[in-house]
N, C-alpha and C positions, 0 to 999 in steps of 0.2 A: 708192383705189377706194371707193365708197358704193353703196349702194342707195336707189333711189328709185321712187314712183308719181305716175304721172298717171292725171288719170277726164278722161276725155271723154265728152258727151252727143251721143247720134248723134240729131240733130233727123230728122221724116220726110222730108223729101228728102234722107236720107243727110248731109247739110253735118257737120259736127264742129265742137262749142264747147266747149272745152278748161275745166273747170271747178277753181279752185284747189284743193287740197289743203284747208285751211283751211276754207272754205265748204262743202265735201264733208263734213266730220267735221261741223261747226256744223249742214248739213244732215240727217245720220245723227241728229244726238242731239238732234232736235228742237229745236233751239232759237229761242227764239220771236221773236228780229228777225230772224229769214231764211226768205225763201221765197220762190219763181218762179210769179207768178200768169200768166207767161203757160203753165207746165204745169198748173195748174188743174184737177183732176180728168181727169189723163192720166197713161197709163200711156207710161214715157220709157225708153226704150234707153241705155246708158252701156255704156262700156270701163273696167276696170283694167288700165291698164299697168303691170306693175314692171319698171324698167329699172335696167340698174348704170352706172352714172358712173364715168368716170377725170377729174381735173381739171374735172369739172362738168361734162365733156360726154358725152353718153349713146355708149356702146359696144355696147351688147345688150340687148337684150330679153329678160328673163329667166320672162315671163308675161304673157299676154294673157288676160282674162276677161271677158265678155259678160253683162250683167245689166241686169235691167227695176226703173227703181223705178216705183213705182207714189205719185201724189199725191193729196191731198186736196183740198178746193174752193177753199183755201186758198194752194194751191201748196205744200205742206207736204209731207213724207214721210207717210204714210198711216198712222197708227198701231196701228190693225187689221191690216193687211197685216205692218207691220213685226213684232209681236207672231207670224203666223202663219210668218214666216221663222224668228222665233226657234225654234219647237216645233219646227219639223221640221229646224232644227238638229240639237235632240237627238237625235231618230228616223234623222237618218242613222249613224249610229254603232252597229255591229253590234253587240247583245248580248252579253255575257260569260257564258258559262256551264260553272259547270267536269263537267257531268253534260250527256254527248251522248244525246240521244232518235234512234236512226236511224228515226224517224219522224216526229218532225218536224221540220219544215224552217223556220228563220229567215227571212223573207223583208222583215222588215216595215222593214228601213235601205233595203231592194233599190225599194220603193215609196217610199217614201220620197223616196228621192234621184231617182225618175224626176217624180214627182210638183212639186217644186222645182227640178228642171231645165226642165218643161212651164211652169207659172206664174214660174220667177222669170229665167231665162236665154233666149238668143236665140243664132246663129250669124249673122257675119255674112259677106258680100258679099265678096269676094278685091278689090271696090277700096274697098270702107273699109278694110280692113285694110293697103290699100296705102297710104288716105288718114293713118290712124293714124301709120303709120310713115314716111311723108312730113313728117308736122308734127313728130313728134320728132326726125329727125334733121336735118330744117331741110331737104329735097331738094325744089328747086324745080321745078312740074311743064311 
């Protein structure tokens, strides 16, 4: 058994274009012989799939997750944006404090996390999700 991920790009007519592994990381860390001029200053819907493998063929689905990247003019991952995911990385993670105020109230992981849910995630369509998992298990429609 293995664990594995696939990204899918959900284009706007819903279609699904299945993006390697490889070119996903190469495109996360910016690097500078890759990029998609045809998303060119657009903001792009993707899926994380992680699925577990038996014999390299997928059995489960073990996580599905909905996220926007956002590109540059370039077709690049938007470096500004990228930076702003990162802070509020931090910000979701509740504060540690070992001295409770029962007056005030931590809320600021609670914005936080709604805040990067609104800009950086989406919900999608019960038939992409059908389309999703049509193409990884190979069920033809």
């Amino acid at each position: 058994m293995g664990v594995g991920l696939r990204i899918f790009i959900v284009n706007d007519d819903d279609s699904l274009e299945r993006l390697s592994l490889k070119k996903y990381e190469r495109l996360m860390q910016r690097a500078p012989d890759i990029s998609f001029p045809q998303y060119a200053g657009k903001r792009v819907r993707y899926a994380e799939v992680t699925i577990e493998f038996e014999n390299r063929k997928p059995v489960e689905i073990l996580r599905m997750e909905y996220f926007i990247m956002h590109f540059d003019s370039k077709g690049r991952i938007d470096g500004t944006v990228r930076d702003d995911i990162m802070s509020l990385g931090v910000n979701l993670t509740p504060p540690i404090y070992f001295k409770n105020d029962p007056v005030v109230i931590e809320a600021q992981h609670h914005f936080a996390k709604n805040r990067f849910d609104h800009q950086f995630r989406w919900r999608p369509t019960p038939d992409i999700e059908m389309a999703i998992l049509k193409s990884i298990f190979k069920i033809k429609p």
